[in-house]
Kinemage of the C-alpha trace (Angstrom):
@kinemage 1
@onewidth
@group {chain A} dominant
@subgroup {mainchain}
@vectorlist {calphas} color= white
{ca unk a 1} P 96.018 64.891 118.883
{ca unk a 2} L 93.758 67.853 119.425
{ca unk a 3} L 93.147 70.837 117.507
{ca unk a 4} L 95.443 71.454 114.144
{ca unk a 5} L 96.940 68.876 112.514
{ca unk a 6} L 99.573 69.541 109.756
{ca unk a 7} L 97.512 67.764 106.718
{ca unk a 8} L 99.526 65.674 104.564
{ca unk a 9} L 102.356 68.922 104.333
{ca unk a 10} L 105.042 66.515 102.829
{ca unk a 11} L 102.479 66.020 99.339
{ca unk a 12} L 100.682 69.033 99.084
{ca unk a 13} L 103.209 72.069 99.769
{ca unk a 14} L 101.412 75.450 100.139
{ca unk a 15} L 98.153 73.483 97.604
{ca unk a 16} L 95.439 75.688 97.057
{ca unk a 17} L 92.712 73.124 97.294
{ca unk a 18} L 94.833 70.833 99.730
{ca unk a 19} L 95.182 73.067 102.867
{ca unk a 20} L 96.276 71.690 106.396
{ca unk a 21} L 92.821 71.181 108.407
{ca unk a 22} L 92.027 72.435 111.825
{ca unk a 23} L 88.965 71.696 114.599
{ca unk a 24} L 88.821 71.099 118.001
{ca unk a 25} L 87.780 67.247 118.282
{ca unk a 26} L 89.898 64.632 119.008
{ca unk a 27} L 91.761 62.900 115.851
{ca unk a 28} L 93.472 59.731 115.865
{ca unk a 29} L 96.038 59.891 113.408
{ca unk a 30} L 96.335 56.310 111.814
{ca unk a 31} L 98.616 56.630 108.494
{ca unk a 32} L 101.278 58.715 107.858
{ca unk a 33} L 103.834 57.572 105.076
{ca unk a 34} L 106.076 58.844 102.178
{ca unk a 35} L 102.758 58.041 100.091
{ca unk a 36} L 99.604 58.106 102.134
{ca unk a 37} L 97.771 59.737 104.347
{ca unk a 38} L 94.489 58.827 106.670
{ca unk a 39} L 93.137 60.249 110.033
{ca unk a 40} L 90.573 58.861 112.390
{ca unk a 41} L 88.166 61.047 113.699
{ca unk a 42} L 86.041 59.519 117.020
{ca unk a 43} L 82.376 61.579 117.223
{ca unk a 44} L 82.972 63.513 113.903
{ca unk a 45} L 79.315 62.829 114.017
{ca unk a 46} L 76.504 62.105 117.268
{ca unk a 47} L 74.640 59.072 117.528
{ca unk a 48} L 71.270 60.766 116.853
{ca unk a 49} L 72.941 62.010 113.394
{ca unk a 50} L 73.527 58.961 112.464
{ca unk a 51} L 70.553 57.380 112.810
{ca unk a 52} L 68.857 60.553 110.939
{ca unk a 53} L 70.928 59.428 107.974
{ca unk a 54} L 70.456 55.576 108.111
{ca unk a 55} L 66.223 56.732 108.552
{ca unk a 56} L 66.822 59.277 105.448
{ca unk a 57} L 67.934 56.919 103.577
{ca unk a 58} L 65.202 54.320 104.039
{ca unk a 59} L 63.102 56.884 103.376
{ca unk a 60} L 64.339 57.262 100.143
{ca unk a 61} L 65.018 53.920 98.859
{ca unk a 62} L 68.125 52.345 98.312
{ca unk a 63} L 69.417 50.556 95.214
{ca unk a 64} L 71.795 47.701 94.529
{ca unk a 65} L 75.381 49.010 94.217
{ca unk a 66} L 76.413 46.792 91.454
{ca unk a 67} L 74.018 44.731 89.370
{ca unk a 68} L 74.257 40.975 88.395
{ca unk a 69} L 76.550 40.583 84.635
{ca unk a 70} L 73.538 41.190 81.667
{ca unk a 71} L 72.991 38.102 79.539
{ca unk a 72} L 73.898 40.352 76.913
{ca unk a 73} L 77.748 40.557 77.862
{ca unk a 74} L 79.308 38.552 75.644
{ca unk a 75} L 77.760 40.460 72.782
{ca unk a 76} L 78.833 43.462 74.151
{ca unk a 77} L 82.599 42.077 74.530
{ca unk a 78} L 82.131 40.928 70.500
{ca unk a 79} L 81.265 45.078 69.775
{ca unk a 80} L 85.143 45.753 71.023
{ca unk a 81} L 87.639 46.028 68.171
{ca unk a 82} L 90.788 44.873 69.670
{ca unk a 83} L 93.588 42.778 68.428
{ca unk a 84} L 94.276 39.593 69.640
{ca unk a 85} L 98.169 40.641 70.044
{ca unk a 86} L 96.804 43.735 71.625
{ca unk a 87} L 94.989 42.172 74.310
{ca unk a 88} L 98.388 39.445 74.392
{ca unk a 89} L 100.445 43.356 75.168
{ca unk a 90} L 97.851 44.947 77.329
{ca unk a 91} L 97.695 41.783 79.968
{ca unk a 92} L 101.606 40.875 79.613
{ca unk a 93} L 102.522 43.754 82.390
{ca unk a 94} L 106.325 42.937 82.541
{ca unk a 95} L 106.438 42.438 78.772
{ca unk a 96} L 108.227 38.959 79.026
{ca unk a 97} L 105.957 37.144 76.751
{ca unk a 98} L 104.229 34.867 78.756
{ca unk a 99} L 100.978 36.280 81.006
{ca unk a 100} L 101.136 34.790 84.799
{ca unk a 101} L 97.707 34.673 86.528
{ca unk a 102} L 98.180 37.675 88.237
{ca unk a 103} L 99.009 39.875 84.711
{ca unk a 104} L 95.504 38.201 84.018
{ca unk a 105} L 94.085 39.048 87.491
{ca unk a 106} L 94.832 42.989 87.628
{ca unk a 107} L 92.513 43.131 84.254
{ca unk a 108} L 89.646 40.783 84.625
{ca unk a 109} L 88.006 42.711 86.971
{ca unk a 110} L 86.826 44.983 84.205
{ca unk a 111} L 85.016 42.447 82.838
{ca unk a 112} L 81.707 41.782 83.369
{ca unk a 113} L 81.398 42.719 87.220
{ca unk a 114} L 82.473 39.498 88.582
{ca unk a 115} L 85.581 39.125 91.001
{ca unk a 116} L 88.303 36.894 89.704
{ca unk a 117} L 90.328 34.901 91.999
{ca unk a 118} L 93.034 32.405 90.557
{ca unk a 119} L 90.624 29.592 91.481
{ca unk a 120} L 88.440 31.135 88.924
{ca unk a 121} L 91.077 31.987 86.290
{ca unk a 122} L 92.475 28.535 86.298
{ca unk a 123} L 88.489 27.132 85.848
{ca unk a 124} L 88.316 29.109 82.953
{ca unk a 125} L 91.334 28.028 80.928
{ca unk a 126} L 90.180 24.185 81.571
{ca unk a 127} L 86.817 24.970 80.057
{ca unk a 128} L 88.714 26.520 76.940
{ca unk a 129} L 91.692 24.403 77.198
{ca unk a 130} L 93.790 27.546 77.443
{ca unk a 131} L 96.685 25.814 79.085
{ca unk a 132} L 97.447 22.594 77.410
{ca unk a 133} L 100.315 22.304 80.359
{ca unk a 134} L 98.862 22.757 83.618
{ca unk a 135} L 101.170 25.330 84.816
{ca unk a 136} L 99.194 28.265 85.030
{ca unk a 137} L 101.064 30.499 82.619
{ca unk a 138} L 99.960 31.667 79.038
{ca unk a 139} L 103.045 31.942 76.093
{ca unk a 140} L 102.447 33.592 73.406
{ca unk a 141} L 102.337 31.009 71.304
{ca unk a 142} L 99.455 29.408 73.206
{ca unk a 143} L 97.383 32.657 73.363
{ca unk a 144} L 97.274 32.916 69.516
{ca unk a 145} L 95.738 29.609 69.027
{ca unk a 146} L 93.182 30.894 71.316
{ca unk a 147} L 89.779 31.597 70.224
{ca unk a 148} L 88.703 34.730 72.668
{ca unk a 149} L 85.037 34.585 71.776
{ca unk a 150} L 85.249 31.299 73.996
{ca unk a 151} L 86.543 32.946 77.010
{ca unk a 152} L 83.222 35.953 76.598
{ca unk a 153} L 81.277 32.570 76.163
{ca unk a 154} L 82.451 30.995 78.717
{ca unk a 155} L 82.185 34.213 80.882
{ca unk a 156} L 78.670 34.621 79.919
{ca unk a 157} L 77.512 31.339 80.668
{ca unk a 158} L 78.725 31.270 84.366
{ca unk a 159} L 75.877 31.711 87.151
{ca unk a 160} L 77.069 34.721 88.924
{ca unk a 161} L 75.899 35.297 92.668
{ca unk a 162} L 76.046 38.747 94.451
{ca unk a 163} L 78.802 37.579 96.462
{ca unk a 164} L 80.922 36.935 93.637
{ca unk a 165} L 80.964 40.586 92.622
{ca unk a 166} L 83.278 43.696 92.755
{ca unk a 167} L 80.635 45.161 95.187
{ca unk a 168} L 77.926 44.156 97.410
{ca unk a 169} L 76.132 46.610 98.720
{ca unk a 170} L 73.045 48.989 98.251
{ca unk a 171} L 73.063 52.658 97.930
{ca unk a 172} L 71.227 55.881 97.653
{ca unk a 173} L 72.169 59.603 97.672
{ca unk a 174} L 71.184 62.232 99.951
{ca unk a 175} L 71.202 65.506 98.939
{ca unk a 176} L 73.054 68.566 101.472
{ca unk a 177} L 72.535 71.524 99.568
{ca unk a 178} L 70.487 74.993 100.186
{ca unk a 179} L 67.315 73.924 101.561
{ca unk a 180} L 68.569 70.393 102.798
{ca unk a 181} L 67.336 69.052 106.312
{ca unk a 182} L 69.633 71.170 108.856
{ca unk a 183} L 71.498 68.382 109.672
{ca unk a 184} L 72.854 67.899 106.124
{ca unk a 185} L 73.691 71.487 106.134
{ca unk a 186} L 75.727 71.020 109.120
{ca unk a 187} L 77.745 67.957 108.049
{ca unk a 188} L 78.274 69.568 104.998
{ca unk a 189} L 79.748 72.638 107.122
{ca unk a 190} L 81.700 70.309 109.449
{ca unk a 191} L 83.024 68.960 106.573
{ca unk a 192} L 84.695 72.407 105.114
{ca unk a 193} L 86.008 72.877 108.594
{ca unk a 194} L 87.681 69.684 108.556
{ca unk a 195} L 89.425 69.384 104.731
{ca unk a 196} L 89.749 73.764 104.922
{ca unk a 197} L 88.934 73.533 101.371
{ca unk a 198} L 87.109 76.856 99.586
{ca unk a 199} L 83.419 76.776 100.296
{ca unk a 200} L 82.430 76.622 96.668
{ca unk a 201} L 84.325 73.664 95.817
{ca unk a 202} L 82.906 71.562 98.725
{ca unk a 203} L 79.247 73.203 98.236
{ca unk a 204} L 79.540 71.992 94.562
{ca unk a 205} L 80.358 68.656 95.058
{ca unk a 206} L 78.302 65.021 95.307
{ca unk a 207} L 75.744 64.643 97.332
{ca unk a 208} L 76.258 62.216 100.845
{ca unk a 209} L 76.246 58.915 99.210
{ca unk a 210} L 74.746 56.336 102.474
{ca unk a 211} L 75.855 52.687 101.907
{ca unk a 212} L 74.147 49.628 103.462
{ca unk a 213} L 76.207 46.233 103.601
{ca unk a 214} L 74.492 43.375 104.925
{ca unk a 215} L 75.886 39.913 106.097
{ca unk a 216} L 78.180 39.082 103.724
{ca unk a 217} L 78.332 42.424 102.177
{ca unk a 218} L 81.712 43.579 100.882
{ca unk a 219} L 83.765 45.917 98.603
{ca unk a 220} L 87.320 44.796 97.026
{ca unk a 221} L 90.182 47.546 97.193
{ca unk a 222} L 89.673 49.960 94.668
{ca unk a 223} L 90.439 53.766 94.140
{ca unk a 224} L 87.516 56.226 95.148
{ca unk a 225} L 88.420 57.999 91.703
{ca unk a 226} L 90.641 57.125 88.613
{ca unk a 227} L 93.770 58.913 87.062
{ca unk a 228} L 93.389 62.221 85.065
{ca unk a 229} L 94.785 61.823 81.690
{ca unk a 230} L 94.405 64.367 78.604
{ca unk a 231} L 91.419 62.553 77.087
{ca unk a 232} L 90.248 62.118 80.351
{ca unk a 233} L 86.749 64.013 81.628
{ca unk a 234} L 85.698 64.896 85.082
{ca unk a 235} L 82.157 63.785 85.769
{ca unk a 236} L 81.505 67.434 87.111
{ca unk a 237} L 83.355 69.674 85.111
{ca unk a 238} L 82.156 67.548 81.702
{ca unk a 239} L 78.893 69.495 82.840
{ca unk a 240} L 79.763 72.639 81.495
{ca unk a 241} L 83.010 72.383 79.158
{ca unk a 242} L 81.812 71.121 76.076
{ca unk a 243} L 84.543 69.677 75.331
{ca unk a 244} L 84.139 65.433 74.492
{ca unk a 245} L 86.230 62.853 75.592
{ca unk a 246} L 86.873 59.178 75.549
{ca unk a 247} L 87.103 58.143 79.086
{ca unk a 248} L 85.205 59.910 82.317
{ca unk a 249} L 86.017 59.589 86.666
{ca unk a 250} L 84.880 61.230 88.881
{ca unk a 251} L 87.748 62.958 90.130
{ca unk a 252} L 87.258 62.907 93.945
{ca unk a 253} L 90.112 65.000 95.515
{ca unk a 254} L 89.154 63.907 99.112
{ca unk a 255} L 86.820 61.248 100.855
{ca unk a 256} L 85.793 61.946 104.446
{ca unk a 257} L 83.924 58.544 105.222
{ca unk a 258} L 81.357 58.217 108.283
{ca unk a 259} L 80.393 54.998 110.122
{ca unk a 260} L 76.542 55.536 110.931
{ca unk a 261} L 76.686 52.396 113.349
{ca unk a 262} L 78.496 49.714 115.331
{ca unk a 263} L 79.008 46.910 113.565
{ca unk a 264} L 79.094 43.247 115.110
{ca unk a 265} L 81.433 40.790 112.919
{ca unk a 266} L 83.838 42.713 110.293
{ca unk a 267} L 83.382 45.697 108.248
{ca unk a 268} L 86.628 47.139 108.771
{ca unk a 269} L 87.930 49.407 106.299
{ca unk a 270} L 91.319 48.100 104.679
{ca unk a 271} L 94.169 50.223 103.237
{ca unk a 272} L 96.142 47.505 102.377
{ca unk a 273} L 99.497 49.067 100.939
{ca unk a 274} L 98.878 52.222 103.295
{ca unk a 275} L 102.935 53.095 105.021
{ca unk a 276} L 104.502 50.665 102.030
{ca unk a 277} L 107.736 52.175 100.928
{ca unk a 278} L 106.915 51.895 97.426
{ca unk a 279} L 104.230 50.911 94.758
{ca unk a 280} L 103.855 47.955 92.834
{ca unk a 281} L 100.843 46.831 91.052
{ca unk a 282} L 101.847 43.130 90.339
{ca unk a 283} L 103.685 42.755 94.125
{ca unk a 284} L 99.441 42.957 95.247
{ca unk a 285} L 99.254 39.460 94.260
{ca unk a 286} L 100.957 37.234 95.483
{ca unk a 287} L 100.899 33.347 96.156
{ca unk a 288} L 97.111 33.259 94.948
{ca unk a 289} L 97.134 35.362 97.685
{ca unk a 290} L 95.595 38.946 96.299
{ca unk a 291} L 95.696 41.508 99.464
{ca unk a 292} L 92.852 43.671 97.018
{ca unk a 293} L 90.102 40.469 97.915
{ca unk a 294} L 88.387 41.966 100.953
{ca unk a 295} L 86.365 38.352 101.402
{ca unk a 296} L 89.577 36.306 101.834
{ca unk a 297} L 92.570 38.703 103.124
{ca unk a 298} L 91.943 41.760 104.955
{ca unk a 299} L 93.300 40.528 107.783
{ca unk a 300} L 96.826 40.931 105.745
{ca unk a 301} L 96.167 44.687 104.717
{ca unk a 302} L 98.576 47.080 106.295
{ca unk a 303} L 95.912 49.408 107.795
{ca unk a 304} L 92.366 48.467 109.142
{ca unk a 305} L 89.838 50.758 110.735
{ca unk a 306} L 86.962 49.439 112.674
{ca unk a 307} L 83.430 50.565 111.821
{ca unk a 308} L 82.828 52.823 114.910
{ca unk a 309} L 79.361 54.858 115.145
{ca unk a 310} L 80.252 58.494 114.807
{ca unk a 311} L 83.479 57.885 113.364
{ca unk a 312} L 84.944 59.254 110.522
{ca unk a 313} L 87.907 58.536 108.518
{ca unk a 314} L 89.496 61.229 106.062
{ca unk a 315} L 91.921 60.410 103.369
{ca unk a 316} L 93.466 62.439 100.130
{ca unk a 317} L 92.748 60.343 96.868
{ca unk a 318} L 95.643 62.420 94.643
{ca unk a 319} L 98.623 63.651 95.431
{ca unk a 320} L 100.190 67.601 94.651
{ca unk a 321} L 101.356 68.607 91.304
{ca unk a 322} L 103.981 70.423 92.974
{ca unk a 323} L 102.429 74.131 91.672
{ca unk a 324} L 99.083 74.274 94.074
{ca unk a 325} L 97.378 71.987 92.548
{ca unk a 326} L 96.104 68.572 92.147
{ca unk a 327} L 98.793 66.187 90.386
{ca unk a 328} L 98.162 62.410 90.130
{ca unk a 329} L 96.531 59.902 91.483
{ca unk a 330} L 97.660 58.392 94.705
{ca unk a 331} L 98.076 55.096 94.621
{ca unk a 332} L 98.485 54.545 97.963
{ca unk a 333} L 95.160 54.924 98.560
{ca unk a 334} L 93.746 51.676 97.309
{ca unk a 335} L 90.928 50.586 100.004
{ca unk a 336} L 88.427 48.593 100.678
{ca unk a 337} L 85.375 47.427 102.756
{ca unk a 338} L 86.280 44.089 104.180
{ca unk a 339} L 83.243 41.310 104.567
{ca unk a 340} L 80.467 41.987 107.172
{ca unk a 341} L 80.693 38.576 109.078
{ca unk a 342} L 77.579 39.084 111.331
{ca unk a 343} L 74.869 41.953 111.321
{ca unk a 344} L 74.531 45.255 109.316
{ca unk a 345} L 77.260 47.725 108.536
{ca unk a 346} L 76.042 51.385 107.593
{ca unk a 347} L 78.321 54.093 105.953
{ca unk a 348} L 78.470 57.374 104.602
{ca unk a 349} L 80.808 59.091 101.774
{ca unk a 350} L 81.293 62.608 101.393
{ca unk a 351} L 83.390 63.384 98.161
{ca unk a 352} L 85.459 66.236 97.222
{ca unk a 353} L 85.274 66.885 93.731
{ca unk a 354} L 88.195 68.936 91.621
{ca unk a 355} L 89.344 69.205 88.690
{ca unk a 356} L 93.128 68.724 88.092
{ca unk a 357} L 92.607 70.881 85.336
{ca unk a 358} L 91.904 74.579 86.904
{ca unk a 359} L 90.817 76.206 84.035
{ca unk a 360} L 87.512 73.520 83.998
{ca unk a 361} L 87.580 73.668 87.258
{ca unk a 362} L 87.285 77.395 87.500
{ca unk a 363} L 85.085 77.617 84.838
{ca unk a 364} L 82.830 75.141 86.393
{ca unk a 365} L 82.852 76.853 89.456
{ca unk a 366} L 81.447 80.141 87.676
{ca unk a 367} L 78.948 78.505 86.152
{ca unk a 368} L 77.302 76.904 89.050
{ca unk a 369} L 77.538 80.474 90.327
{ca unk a 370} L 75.769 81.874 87.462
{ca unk a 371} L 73.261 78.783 87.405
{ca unk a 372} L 72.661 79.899 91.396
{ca unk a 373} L 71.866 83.260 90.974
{ca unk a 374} L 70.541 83.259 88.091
{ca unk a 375} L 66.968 84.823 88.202
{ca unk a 376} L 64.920 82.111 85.405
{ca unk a 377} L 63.679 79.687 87.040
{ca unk a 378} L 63.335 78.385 90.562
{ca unk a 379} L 66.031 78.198 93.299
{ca unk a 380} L 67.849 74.944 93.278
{ca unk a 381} L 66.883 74.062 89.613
{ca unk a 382} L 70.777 73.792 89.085
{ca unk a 383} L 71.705 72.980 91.986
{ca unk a 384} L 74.656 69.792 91.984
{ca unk a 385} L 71.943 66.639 93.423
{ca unk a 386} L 70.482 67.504 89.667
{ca unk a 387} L 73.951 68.202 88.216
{ca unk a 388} L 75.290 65.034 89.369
{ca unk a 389} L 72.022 62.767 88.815
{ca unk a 390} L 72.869 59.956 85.855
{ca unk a 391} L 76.754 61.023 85.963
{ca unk a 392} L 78.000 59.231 89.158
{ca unk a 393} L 80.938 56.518 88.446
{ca unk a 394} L 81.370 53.661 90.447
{ca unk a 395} L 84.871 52.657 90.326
């Protein structure tokens, strides 16, 4: 296809912040479905670009995108006041009493870093003796004779490698704003061409985030940002309203991703429920087989692109609330970075940022223009790589 695509028209009707995009390069549409959305763009960026980035971001430094579990953890899971039936509730998904291993699975992950397979699930109720029976399945009954310090012990006490994390990767964060190497500038401008979202919104949003994945490198399915609740905060927006809340995302509308290079053996990017007719948490594990493990079972996601220098792939992370605006999270939308088999794999994310909730959004909007223009102070002291710095969340 060449020249105006329609955007994702069926989930964002007349959306203020979700408007149909148009440019003149070639764009490989790869997903279009009731519930998602993704579009392949060959040469969104040159080959000398590219390497600019990847030498950018050397030049900065890059840090470890997830860190090894602290020794400290199981103190740390001993400082949560929870009930033992209210952990029994929160894990038993289909409320039938008993927790199957992949009730267990869908929640361990927020544990202390560490990937859980069923492998590792069964491990840990032999070490506790969780499951006098053998079968793999947790009553109720056998839960509440259950000590839970011994699973944090037992947690805590296991020698955790890099490869046996969520992530595995290193990272750094380039910054595109007024005054940014020209090239930033422009992929920053290619970018509002492409999404068609207001200037403000895009100019006010995270920095270009440049990835490095080694052999071996990988990053399970997971959501680029996390569902908006009431006494949820947006990173950004928490900025300037004043207002506290319990839980924070980042709330990352859209994610235009950019492969800096070719890359030998894997590295695909996985969408694997992308054109599924509907949703189903629990139906993503199945068998022991878990389609979100990019190490094991990419190869059974519905949608993989290969890493392809210059290439970028564009994708909305929440849906329309049906009034202009942007509704829930789509859940559709759950990718990955499958596991670098042989050589390097570099990438680049620019994120979107918005508020579902325009009034914060709007207000944060003025105040970055007030911060801007305001005549204290040196250009750029507010500008968003400072605005952002220590707030970033890594879902």
């Amino acid at each position: 296809v060449v020249g105006v695509l329609p955007g994702d028209g069926a989930q964002h009707p007349e959306c203020a912040v979700c408007s149909p995009f148009s440019f003149t390069v070639t764009v490989a549409l790869v997903s279009v479905a009731a519930h998602a959305f993704a579009a392949e763009i060959p040469d969104f960026l040159t080959e000398e670009e590219c390497k600019l980035i990847v030498h950018l971001a050397q030049l900065k430094g890059l840090q470890k995108s997830q860190i090894l579990p602290t020794d400290d953890y199981e103190e740390a899971m001993e400082m949560i006041e929870i009930s033992q039936m209210d952990i029994f509730n929160l894990l038993d998904h289909n409320q039938d009493g008993q927790l199957q291993l992949k009730e267990v699975l869908t929640h361990t992950r927020l544990g202390n870093g560490r990937w859980m397979t069923p492998e590792n699930i069964r491990e840990m109720y032999t070490a506790v003796k969780a499951d006098p029976d053998g079968n793999g399945v947790l009553s109720l009954e056998e839960f509440k004779k259950l000590n839970i310090h011994d699973f944090h012990k037992y947690m805590g006490s296991q020698k955790v490698k890099m490869s046996d994390l969520v992530r595995n990767s290193q990272h750094t964060w380039l910054y595109q704003g007024e005054g940014a190497h020209q090239v930033m500038r422009a992929i920053r401008q290619r970018v509002m061409r492409l999404t068609r979202l207001p200037p403000e919104i895009v100019e006010h949003s995270e920095p270009l985030q440049v990835v490095r994945y080694d052999q071996g490198g990988h990053y399970h399915a997971h959501m680029d940002s996390g569902p908006v609740f009431p006494e949820t905060a947006c990173s950004h927006t928490k900025l300037v309203a004043n207002e506290s809340a319990p839980f924070e995302t980042s709330c990352r509308y859209v994610t235009v991703l950019f492969y800096l290079n070719n890359v030998t053996g894997g590295g695909e990017t996985v969408f694997p429920i992308a054109d599924n007719r509907t949703y189903e948490e629990m139906s993503l594990i199945q068998n022991d087989i878990d389609l979100r493990d990019t190490r094991k079972n990419c190869d059974k996601g519905n949608l993989r692109v290969k890493p392809q220098q210059g290439t970028a792939v564009f994708w909305y992370n929440y849906l329309s609330d049906g009034e202009g605006w942007v509704g829930e999270l789509d859940d559709f939308a759950l990718h990955g970075g499958c596991l670098v088999t042989q050589g390097t794999k570099w990438i680049a994310n620019n994120w979107i940022n918005v508020d579902p909730n325009r009034r914060r959004q709007l207000r944060f909007e003025q105040e970055m223009a007030r911060y801007a223009g305001a005549e204290a102070g040196a250009p750029g002291e507010w500008t968003v790589d400072k605005a952002y710095s220590g707030v970033h969340v890594e879902l």
